[in-house]
C-alpha positions as CSV (number, residue, x, y, z in Angstrom):
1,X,112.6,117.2,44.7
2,X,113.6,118.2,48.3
3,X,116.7,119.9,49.0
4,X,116.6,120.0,52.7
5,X,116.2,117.0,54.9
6,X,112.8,117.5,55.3
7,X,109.6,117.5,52.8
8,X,108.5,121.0,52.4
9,X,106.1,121.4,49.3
10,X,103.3,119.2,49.5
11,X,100.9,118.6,46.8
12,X,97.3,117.0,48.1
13,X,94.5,115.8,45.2
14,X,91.1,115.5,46.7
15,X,92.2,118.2,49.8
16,X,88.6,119.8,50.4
17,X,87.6,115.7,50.4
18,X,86.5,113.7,53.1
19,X,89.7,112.7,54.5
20,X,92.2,115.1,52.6
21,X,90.6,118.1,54.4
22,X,91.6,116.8,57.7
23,X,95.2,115.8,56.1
24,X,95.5,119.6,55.1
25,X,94.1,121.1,57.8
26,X,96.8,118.8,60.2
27,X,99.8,119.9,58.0
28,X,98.8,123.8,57.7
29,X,99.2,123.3,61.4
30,X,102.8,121.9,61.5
31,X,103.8,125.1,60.0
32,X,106.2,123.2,58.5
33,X,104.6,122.9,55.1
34,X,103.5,124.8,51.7
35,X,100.1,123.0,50.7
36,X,99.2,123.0,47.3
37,X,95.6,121.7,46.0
38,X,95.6,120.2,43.1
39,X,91.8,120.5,41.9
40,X,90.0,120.0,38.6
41,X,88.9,123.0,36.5
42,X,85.2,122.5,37.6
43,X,85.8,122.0,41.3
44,X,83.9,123.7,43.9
45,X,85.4,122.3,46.8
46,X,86.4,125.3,49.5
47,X,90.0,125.2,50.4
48,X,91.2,126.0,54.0
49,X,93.1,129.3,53.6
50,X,96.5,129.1,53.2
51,X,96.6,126.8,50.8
52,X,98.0,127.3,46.9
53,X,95.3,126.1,44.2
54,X,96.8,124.7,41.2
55,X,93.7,124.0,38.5
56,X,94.7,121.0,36.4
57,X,92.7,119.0,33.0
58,X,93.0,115.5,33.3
59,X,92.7,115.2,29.4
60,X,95.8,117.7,29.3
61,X,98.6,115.7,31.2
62,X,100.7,118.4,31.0
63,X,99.1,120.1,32.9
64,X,99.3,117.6,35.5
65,X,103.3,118.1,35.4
66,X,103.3,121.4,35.4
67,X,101.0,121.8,38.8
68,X,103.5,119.2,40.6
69,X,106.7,120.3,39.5
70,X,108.9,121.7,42.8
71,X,106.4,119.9,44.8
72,X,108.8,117.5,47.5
73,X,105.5,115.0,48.2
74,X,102.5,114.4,46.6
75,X,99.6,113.1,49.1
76,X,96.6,111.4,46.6
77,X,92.8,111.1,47.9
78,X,90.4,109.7,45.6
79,X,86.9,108.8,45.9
80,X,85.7,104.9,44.9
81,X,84.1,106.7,41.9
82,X,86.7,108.2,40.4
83,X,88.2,106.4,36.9
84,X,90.9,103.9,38.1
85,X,93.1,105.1,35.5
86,X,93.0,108.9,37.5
87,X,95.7,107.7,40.0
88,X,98.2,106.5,37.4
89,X,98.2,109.9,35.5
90,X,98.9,111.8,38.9
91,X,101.6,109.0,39.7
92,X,103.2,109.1,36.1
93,X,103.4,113.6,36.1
94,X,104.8,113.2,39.6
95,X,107.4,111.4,38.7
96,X,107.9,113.2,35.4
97,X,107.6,116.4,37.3
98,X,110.6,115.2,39.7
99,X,107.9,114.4,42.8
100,X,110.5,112.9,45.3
101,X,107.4,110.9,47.4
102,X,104.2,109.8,46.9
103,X,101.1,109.1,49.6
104,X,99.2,106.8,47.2
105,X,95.7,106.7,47.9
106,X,95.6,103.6,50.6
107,X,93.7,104.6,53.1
108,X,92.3,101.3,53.8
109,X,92.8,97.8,55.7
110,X,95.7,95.5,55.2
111,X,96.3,95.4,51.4
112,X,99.4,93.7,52.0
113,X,97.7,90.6,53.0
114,X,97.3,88.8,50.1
115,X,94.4,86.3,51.5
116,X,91.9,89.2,51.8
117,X,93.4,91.2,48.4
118,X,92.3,88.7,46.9
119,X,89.1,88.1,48.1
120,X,88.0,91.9,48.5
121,X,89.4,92.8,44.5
122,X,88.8,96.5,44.8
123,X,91.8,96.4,46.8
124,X,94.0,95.0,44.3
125,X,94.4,98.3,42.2
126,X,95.8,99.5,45.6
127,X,98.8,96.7,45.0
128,X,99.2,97.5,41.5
129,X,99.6,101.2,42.4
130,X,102.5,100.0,44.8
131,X,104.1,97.7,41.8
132,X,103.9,100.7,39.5
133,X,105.5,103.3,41.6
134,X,108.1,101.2,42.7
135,X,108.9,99.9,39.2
136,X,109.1,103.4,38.0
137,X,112.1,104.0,40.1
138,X,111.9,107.3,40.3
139,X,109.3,108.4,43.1
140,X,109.5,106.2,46.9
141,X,106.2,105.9,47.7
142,X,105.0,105.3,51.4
143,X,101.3,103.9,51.6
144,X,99.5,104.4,54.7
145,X,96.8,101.7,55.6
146,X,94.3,103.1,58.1
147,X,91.8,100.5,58.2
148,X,88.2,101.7,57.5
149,X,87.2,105.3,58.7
150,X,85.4,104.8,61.5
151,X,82.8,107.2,61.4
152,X,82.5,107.2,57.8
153,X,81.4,103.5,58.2
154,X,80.0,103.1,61.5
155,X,77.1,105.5,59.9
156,X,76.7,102.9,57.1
157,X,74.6,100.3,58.6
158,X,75.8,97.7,55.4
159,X,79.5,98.5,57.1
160,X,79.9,97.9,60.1
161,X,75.9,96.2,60.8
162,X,75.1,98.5,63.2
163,X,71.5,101.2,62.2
164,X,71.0,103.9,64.7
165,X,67.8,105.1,62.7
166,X,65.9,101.7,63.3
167,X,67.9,100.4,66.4
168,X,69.0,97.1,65.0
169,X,72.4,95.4,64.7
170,X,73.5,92.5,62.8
171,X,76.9,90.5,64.8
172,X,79.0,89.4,62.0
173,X,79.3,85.6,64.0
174,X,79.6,86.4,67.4
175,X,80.4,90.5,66.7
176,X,83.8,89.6,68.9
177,X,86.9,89.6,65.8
178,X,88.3,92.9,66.8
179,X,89.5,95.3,63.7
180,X,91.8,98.3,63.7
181,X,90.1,101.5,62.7
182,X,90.6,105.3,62.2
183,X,88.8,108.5,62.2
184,X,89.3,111.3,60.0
185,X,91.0,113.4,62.3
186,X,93.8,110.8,62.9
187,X,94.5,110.1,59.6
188,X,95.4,114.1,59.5
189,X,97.4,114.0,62.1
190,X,99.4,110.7,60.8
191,X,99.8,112.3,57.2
192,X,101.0,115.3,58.9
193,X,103.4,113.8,61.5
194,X,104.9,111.4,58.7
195,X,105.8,114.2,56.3
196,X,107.0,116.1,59.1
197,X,109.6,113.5,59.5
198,X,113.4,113.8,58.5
199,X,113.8,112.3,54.8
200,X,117.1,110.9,56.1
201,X,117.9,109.9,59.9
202,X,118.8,112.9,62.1
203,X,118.9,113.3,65.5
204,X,118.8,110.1,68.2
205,X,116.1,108.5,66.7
206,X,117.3,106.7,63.7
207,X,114.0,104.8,62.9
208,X,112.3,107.7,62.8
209,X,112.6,109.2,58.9
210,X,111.2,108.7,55.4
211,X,113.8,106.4,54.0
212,X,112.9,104.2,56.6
213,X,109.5,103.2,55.1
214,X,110.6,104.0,51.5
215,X,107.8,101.6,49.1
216,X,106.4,100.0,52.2
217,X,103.2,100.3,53.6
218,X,103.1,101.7,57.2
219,X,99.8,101.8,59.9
220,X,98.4,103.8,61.8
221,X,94.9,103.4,63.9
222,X,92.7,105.0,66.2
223,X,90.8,102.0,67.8
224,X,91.1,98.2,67.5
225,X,87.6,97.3,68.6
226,X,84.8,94.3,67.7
227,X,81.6,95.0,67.2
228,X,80.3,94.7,70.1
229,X,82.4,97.1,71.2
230,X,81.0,99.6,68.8
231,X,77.8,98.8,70.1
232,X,78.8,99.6,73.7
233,X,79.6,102.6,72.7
234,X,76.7,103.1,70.9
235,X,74.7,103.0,73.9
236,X,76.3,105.2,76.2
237,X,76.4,107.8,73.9
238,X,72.3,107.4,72.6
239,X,71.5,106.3,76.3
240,X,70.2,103.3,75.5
241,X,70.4,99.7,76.7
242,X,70.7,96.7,75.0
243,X,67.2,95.9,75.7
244,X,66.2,98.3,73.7
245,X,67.5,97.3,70.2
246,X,67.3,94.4,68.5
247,X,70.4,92.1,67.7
248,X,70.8,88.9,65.2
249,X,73.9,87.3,64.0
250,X,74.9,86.5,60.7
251,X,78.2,83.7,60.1
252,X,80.6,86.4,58.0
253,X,81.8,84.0,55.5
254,X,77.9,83.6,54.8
255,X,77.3,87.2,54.4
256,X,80.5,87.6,52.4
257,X,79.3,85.7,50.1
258,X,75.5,87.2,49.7
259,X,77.3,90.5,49.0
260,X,79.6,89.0,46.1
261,X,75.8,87.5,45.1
262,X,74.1,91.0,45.4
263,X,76.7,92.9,43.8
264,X,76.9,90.9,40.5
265,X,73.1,91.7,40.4
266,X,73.7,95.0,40.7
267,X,72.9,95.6,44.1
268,X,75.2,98.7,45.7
269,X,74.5,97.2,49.2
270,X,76.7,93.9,47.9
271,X,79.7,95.9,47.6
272,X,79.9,96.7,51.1
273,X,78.8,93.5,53.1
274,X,81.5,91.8,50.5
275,X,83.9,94.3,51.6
276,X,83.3,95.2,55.4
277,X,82.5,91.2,56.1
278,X,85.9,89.9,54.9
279,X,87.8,92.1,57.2
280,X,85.9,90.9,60.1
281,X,86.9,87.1,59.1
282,X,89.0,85.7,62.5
283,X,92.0,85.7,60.3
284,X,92.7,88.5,61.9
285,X,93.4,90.5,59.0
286,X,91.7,93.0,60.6
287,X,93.6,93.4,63.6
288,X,96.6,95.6,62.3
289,X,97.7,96.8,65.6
290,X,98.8,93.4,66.4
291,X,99.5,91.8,63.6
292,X,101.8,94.4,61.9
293,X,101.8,96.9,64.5
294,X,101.4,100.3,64.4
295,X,103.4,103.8,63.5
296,X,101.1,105.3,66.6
297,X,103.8,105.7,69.0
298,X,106.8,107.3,66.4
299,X,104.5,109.6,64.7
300,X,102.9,110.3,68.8
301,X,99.8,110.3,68.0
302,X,97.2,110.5,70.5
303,X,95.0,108.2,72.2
304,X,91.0,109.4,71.3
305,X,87.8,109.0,73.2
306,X,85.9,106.1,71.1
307,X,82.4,107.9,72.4
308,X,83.4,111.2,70.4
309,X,83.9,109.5,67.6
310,X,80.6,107.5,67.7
311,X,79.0,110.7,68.6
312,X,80.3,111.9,64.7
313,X,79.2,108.5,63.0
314,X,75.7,109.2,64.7
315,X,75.5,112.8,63.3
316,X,76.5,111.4,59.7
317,X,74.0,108.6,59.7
318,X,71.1,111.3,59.8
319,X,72.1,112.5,56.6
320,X,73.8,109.6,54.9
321,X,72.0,109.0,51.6
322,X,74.1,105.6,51.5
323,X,71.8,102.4,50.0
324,X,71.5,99.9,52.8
C-alpha cells in the first residue's frame, strides 16, 4: 500500500510480453518507479535491466502473496491463451497482499459498451474482472481500454483485412467506420504516465490523479482511422498504388457472422473476423476518441506518425505465423 501520494512499487505479470515490455521499459524511464516482474518458475523471457524478478508457482498461491506484498500497483498482461482463472489468482493475492491498485488486463476496445460485450463474449471475462475487483473492496482498479494494437493487428490479415504478402484487402462495407487504435509504444507511455500520476489531487490540476478514475475504465489511443485509411498508409510506405492490389468488400455484420460459423467449427481464423468485424459495425463502438474521449491530452501523450507504425505491422507480417 502506498505511503506517499504517489505509486512507487509496481508489480508487472507478462513484462518481457508483447505489450508489458513497452509498459516497463516507459516506467523505468520515469525514474519514478521500482519494477518488479513477476514471472513463472519456467520463464525465459529477458527482463530489461533494472528490473526486480520475483519467481512465483501458480499452484502455490502463496507464493503469489508473498511476490506482491509492498508492491503500491500491480499492472497484469496476459496472453488470450493463458487459463481464465490466471487473472483472478493475481487479483485475489493482490489484494490479500495489501496491493493498493490494479491495471487489469484490458487492453482492448470498449468493454464498457454492453452491445458489443455481448456480441464479442471473450470480452466479457474483461467485465467480470471489473465486478470482482470492485466487489472485493479492497484494491481500486483502473482498466485501460486501448483499442486493438495496431501493429499487432494490422499484420494479421483476418484483423484488420488488409495482406501485405499477397496484396489484397477486404473493406469491411465500405472500409470508412473509423476505430480508435494503439501501438505498443503508446500503451507504455500511458501505463507509465497514469502511474506517475498523484493518488490524491495535488497541485492545480485537480482532475489529474488516481482517485479520479478509481474502478472506471479510462482510454487512451494512438490513431482513430478506417480502413481505408490504413490502406493509405499502406501504400506510401510499400510505394504502391491502389492499382496495384486488389480490393473487395464484405457487409461486416455478414462477416461477423461467418466468423461465429467458422469458430464453432473449429476454425482459429473465426475467432478474429468475429472479433475484429464487430468493432468495425457503424455503431461506432469503435470510435473511442469521440465517443468516450480520450486520457491523451492529461497523461500528454504524443501525437505519432501513422507511417511508422505501418512500417512495424509490415515487418511483423513477414514473420507472423498467425492462421489466416
Amino acid at each position: 500500500m502506498a505511503t506517499s501520494n504517489h505509486i512507487i512499487k509496481v508489480a508487472i505479470v507478462g513484462a518481457g510480453g508483447n505489450s508489458g515490455s513497452f509498459m516497463t521499459e516507459a516506467l523505468l524511464k520515469t525514474g519514478k518507479h521500482t519494477i518488479t516482474a513477476i514471472t513463472r518458475v519456467d520463464s525465459q523471457n529477458k527482463l530489461l535491466e533494472g528490473v526486480i524478478s520475483k519467481k512465483v508457482d501458480y499452484n502455490k498461491p502463496e507464493t503469489l502473496v508473498e511476490a506482491l506484498r509492498g508492491q503500491d500497483a500491480l499492472v497484469i498482461t496476459l496472453s488470450a491463451q493463458i487459463p481464465k482463472e490466471t487473472e483472478m489468482q493475481l487479483i485475489n493475492a493482490a489484494v490479500e497482499a495489501g496491493v493498493g491498485w490494479i491495471l487489469p488486463n484490458e487492453w482492448s476496445p470498449d468493454t464498457a459498451n454492453e452491445a458489443m460485450v455481448k456480441d464479442v463474449f471473450p470480452f466479457q471475462s474483461k467485465v467480470a474482472t471489473r465486478k470482482a475487483i470492485a466487489d472485493l473492496g479492497k484494491s481500486s482498479y483502473i482498466a485501460v481500454s486501448t483499442g486493438f494494437w495496431y501493429e499487432w493487428s494490422l499484420a494479421i490479415p483476418a484483423c484488420f483485412g488488409i495482406d501485405f504478402a499477397n496484396n489484397t484487402v477486404i473493406l469491411f462495407d465500405e472500409g470508412e467506420t473509423k476505430i480508435s487504435t494503439s501501438t505498443w509504444p503508446q500503451v507504455g507511455r500511458a501505463v507509465a504516465a497514469l502511474l506517475s500520476l498523484p493518488i490524491k489531487p495535488q497541485g492545480s490540476n485537480k482532475e489529474a490523479c488516481l482517485e479520479n478514475f478509481k474502478n472506471q475504465v479510462v482510454y487512451v489511443k494512438s490513431f482513430t482511422v478506417s480502413q481505408k485509411d490504413m490502406l493509405q498508409s499502406a501504400l506510401r510506405v510499400t510505394g504502391t498504388k491502389e492499382d496495384d492490389w486488389t480490393i473487395t468488400k464484405e457487409p461486416a455484420q455478414e462477416r461477423y457472422s461467418s466468423g461465429v460459423k467458422e469458430m464453432q467449427e473449429g476454425k482459429r481464423i473465426g475467432f478474429a473476423k468475429m472479433m475484429y468485424t464487430r468493432v468495425f459495425y457503424p455503431d461506432g463502438c469503435g470510435d473511442i476518441e469521440h465517443n468516450k474521449g480520450t486520457l491523451n491530452s492529461l497523461l500528454d501523450l504524443p501525437k505519432e506518425d501513422i507511417d511508422e507504425a505501418t512500417k512495424a505491422a509490415i515487418e511483423r507480417s513477414k514473420a507472423s505465423n498467425w492462421a489466416g
